[in-house]
C-alpha positions in Angstrom: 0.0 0.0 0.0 1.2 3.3 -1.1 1.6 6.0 1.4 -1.0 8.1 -0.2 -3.3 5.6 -0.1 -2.3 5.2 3.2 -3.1 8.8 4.6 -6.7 8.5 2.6 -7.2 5.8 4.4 -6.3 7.4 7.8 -8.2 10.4 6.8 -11.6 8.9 5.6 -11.1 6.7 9.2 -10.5 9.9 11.1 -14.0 11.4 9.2 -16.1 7.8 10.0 -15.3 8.5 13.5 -16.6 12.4 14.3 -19.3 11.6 11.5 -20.5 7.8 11.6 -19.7 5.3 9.1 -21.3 6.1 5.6 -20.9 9.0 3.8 -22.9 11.8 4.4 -24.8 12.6 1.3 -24.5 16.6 0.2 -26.4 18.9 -0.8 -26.0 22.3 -2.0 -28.1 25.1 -3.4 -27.3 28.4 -4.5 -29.3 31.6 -5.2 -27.8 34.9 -7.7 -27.2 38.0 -6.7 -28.9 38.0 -3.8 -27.3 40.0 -0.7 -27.0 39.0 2.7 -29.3 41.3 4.4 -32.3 40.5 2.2 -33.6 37.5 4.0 -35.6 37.2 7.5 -33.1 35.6 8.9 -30.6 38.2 8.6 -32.8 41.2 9.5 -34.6 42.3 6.8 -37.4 43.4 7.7 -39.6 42.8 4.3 -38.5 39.6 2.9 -40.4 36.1 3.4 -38.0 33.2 3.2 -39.8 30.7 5.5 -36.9 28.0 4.0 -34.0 30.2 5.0 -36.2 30.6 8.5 -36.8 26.8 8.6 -32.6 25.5 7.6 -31.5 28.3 10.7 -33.5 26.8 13.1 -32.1 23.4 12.3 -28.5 24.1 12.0 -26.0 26.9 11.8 -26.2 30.2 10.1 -23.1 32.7 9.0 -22.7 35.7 9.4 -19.8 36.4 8.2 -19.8 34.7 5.1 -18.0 36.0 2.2 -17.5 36.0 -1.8 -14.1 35.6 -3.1 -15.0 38.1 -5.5 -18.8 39.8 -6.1 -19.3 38.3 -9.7 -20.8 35.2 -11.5 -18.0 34.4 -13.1 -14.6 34.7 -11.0 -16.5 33.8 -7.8 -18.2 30.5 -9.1 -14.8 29.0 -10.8 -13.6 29.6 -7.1 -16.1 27.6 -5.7 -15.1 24.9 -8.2 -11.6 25.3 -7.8 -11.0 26.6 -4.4 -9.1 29.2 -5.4 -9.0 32.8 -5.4 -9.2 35.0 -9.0 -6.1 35.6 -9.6 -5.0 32.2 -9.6 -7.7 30.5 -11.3 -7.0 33.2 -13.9 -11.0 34.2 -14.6 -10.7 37.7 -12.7 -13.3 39.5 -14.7 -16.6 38.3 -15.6 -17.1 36.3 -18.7 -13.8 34.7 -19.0 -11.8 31.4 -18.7 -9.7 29.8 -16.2 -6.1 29.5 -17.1 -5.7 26.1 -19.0 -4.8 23.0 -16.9 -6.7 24.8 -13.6 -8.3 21.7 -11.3 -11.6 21.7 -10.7 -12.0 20.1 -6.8 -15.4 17.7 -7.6 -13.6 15.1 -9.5 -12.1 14.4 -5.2 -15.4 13.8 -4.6 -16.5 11.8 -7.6 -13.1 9.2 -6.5 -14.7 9.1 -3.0 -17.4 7.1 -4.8 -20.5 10.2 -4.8 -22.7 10.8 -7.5 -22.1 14.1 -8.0 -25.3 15.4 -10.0 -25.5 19.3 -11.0 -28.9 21.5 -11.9 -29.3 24.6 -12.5 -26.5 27.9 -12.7 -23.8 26.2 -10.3 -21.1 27.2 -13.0 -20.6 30.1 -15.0 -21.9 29.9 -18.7 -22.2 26.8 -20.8 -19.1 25.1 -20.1 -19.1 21.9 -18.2 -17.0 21.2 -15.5 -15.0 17.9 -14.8 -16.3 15.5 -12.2 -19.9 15.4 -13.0 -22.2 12.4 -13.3 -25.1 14.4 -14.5 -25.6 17.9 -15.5 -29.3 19.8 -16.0 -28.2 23.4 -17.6 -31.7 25.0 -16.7 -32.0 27.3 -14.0 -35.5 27.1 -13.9 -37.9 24.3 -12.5 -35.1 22.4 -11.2 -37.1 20.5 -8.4 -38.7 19.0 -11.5 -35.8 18.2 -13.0 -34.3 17.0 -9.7 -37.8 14.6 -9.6 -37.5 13.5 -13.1 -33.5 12.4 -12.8 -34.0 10.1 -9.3 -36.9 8.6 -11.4 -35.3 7.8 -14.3 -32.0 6.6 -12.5 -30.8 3.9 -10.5 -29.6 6.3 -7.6 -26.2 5.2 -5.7 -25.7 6.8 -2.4 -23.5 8.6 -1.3 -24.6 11.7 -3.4 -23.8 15.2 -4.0 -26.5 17.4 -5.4 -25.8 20.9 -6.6 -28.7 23.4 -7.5 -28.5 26.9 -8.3 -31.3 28.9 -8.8 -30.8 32.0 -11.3 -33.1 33.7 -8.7 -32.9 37.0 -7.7 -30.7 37.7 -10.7 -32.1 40.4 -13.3 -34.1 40.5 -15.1 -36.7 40.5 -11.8 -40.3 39.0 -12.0 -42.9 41.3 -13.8 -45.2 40.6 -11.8 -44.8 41.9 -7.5 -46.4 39.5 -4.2 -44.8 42.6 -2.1 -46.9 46.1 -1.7 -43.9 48.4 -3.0 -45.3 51.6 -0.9 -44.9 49.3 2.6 -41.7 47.9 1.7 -38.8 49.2 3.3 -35.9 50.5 1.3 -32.0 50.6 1.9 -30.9 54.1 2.5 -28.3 53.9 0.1 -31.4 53.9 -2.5 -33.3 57.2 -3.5 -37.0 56.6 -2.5 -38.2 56.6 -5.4 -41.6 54.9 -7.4 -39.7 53.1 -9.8 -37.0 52.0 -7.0 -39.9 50.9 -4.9 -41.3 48.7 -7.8 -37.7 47.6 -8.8 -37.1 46.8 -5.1 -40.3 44.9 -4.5 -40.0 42.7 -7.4 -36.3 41.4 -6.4 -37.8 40.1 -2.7 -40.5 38.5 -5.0 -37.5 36.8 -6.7 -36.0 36.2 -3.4 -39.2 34.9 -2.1 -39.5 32.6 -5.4 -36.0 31.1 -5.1 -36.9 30.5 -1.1 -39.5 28.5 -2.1 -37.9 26.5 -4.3 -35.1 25.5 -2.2 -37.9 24.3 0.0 -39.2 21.8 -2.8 -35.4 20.8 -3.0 -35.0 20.2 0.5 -38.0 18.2 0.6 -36.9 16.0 -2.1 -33.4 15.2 -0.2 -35.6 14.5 3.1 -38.0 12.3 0.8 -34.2 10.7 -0.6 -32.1 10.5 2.5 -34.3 10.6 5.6 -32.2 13.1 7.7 -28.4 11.2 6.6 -27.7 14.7 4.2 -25.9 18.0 5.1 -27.7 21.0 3.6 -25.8 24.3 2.6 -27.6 27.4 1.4 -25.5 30.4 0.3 -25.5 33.2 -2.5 -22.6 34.1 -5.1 -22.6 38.2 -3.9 -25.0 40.8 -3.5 -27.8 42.1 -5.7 -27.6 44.4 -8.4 -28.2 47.5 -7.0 -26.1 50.6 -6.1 -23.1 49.1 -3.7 -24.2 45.3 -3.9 -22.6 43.7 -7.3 -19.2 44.0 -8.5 -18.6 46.3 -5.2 -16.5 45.5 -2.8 -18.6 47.0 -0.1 -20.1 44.6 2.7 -23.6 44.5 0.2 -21.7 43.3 -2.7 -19.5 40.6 -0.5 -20.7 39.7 2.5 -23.5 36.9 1.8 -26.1 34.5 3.5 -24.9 30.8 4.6 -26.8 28.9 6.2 -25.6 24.7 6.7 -27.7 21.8 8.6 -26.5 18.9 8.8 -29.1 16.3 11.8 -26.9 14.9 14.3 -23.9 16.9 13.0 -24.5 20.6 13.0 -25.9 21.7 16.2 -29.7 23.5 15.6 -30.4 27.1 15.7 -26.8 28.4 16.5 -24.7 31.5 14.6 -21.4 31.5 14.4 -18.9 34.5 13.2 -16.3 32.9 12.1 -15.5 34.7 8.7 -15.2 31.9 5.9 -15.2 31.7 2.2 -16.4 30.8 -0.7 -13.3 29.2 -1.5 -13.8 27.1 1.9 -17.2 25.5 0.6 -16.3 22.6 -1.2 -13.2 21.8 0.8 -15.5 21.6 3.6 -17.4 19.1 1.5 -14.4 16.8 1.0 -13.6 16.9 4.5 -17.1 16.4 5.4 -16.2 12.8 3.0 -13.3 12.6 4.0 -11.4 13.2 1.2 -8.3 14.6 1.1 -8.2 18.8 0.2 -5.2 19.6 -1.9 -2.3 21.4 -0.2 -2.0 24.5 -2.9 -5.3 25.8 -2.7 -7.0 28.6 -1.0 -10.0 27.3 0.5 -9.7 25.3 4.0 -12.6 23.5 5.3 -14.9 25.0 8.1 -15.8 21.7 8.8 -14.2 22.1 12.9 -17.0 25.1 12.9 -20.1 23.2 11.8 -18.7 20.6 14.3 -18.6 23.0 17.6 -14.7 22.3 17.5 -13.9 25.7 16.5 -14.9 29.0 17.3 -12.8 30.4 14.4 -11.7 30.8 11.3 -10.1 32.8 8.9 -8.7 36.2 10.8 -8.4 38.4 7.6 -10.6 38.1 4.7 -9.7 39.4 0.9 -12.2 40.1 -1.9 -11.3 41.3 -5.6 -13.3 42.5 -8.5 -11.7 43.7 -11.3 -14.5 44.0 -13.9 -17.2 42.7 -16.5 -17.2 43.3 -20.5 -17.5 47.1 -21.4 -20.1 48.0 -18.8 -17.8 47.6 -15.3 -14.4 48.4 -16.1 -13.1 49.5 -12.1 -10.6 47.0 -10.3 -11.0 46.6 -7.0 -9.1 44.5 -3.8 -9.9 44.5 -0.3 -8.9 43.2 2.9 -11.0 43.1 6.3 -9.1 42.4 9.7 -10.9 42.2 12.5 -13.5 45.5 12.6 -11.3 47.2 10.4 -12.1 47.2 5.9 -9.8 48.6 3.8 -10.2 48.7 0.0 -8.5 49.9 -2.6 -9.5 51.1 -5.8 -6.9 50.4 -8.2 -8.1 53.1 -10.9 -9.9 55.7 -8.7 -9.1 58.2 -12.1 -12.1 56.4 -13.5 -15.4 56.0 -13.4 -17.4 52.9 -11.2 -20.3 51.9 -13.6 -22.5 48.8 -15.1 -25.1 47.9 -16.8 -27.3 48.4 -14.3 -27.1 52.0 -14.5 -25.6 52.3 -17.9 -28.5 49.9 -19.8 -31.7 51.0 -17.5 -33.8 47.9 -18.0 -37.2 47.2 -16.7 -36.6 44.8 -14.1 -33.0 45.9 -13.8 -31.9 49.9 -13.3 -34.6 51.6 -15.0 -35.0 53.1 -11.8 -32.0 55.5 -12.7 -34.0 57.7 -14.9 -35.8 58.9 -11.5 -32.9 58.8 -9.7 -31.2 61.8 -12.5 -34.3 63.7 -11.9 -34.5 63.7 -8.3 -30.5 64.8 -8.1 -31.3 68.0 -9.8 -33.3 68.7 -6.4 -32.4 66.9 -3.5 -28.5 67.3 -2.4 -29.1 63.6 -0.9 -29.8 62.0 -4.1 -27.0 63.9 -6.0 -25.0 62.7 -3.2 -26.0 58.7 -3.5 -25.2 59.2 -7.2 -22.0 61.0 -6.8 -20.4 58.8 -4.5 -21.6 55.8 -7.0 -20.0 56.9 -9.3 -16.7 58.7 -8.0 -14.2 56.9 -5.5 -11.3 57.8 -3.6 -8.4 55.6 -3.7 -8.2 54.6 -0.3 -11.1 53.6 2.0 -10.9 52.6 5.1 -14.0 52.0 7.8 -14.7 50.4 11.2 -17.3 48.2 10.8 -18.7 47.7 14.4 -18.8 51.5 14.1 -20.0 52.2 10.6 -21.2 49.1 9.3 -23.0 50.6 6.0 -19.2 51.9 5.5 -20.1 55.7 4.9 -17.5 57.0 7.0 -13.6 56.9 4.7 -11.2 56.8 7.7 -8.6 56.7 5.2 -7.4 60.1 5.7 -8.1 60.2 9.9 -4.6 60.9 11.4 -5.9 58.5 14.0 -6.3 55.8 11.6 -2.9 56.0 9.9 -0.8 53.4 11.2 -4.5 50.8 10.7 -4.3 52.0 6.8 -0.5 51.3 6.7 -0.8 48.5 8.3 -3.7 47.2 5.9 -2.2 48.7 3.0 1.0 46.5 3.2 -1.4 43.2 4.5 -2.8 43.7 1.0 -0.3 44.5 -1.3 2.2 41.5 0.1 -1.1 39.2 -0.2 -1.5 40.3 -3.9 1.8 39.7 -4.7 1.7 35.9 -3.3 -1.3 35.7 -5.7 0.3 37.0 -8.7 -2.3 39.8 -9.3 -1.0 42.5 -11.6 -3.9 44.8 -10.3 -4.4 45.7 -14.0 -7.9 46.4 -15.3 -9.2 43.9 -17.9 -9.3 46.9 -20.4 -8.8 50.8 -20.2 -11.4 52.1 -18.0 -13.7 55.5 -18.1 -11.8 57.9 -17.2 -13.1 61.1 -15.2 -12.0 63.1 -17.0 -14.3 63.1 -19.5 -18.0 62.3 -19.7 -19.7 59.1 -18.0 -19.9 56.9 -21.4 -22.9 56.5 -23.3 -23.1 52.3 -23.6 -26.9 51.8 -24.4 -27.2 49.5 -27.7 -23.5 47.8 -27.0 
């Protein structure tokens, strides 16, 4: 016996004994673009997600849960690869992972699990290795879910991945919230269309709730209670400050994990963990073996009670999407204290969301332009939308919306120094160039005219 086989061995022993003796079956569902406020469970004081409600008080929810990066793209090939952007090489949206990258499922498909995929769980139409069965639509999938167990002669141990495209844009046409007794984020203008807009993406939120419930119900129906159950979103909505920002809406998002007999019931924890973690916590949970050169590190001694911590610094990147989002970003949080940099603070911050104005997407912004020319607030909002300073630093126990730049506080100099250096050195180890994907807006001349592209 090889000693490889040998520590496998020792490690799926060492997993039989804190877990039982089968394999737990997995199952994981994701929701798009939805942010981590805009649940019940996390405070919001509008949104009815009785599932969300329903996995908390069975098992353990985050919150301080985070996005490697607040995109489709980069943050889902971290997922699948555990590792961060820069080194999985698809750092803005809509592009490809550097050739020969390793996708982390395959561990799991050598463990003996079915591993069955529906739904948006990967970015765009390629596949990705280690799948036994993949449904691309991101629509209906507990009836897709239904149909596959019935037409297939189901092995256990199984991982099931589903990913709503819920509340993505465009949202539902059609509203089960009252928009005048919503309430709305202060850093939105209160305004008709922003109330619609805003209404119909907690009916989206509300629609992918309840189909998480019809795919927890199938894995009860499937496994009894033998299955660990993880909820979490790629990064925040798109609105103002939520996707591709590197501000807490944009990257801090819901997770929620039970796991019957495993996962203590109705606990929080605030251990800060990643998106990069998820799946190594999944091979651990099997106990696989998680390769030494990635980023992510299983959370598993958290959902256990073992742990109390962590990771005790967390980084986020964005560098951009297509034409629309052209603005790179990095940030590093330690302890109370965010820093982020923006790498081309010369330039504009702007996306389709305020450059295309779709119904069911930012056609809010025309009323947001018209109620600037009156209300200093409003101008404001948009101003500091569009226009950064280089630097930003906040205290989040203190200023947790991150309104208040400490960056230039004499105070708060040798924290930004400090931070500053944390960041750089980590890019470095990444092999980040900071460079935009292409030349960016720049401010000094007019906020580009992109409708039609």
């Amino acid at each position: 016996m090889n000693i490889r086989l040998l520590i496998a061995c020792f490690l799926i022993s060492a997993s039989y004994a804190l877990f039982g003796k089968e394999l737990p079956n997995l199952v994981v569902f994701l929701s798009d673009d939805m942010g981590g406020a805009d649940s019940s469970v996390y405070g919001s004081p509008d949104a009815r997600t009785p599932t969300m409600e329903k996995l908390a008080a069975n098992g353990m929810t985050f919150d301080q849960a985070y996005v490697a990066s607040p995109s489709c793209c980069p943050n889902r090939f971290s997922l699948l690869t555990g590792l961060m952007p820069a080194r999985h090489g698809a750092h803005a949206n809509h592009t490809e992972v550097y050739p020969g990258t390793k996708f982390l499922f395959p561990i799991l498909d050598e463990l003996g699990y079915t591993v069955a995929s529906f739904g948006k769980v990967a970015h765009g139409t390629r596949e990705f290795d280690g799948l036994n069965f993949h449904s691309r639509s991101p629509r209906n999938m507990s009836v897709a879910v239904r149909e596959w167990i019935a037409s297939t002669q189901l092995e256990e141990p199984v991982c099931l991945l589903v990913g709503d495209r819920r509340p993505h844009v465009a949202w539902s046409e059609e509203s089960t919230y009252d928009p005048y007794e919503i309430h709305l984020p202060d850093y939105l203008i209160d305004t008709p269309e922003t109330r619609n807009h805003w209404a119909r993406y907690l009916t989206d939120i509300t629609g992918m709730d309840e189909e998480m419930g019809r795919i927890h119900d199938i894995a009860t129906d499937l496994f009894g209670d033998d299955f660990m159950f993880l909820f979490t979103s790629d990064h925040g909505g798109q609105w103002p400050r939520g996707k591709w920002n590197l501000y807490e809406t944009g990257v801090r998002i819901p997770m929620i994990v039970s796991w019957p007999g495993k996962v203590e019931k109705g606990v929080r924890t605030d251990a800060m963990v990643s998106w990069v973690d998820i799946v190594p916590t999944l091979i651990d949970a099997a106990g696989g073996s998680i390769p030494g050169d990635i980023d992510g590190r299983s959370f598993l001694p958290i959902l256990s009670g073992e742990s109390r911590a962590h990771r005790d610094r967390m980084f986020t990147t964005h560098t951009g999407d297509r034409i629309m989002n052209i603005y790179p970003i990095r940030s590093v949080r330690i302890g109370k204290y965010k820093y982020i940099h923006n790498l081309r603070a010369d330039a504009y911050f702007t996306n389709h969301s305020d450059r295309l104005r779709k119904d069911g997407a930012g056609a809010f912004w025309d009323e947001w332009d018209e109620a600037a020319k009156v209300d200093p607030k409003a101008a404001a909002i948009i101003r500091d939308y569009y226009t950064r300073e280089e630097f930003e630093l906040f205290d989040l126990e203190e200023d947790p919306m991150e309104y208040n730049n400490l960056a230039w506080n004499p105070e708060c100099r040798n924290v930004l120094e400090k931070m500053r250096k944390e960041l750089a050195e980590w890019a470095k180890s990444q092999g980040d160039d900071l460079e935009a994907h292409r030349e960016p807006y720049k401010r000094s001349g007019p906020i580009p005219n992109l409708r039609g592209q």
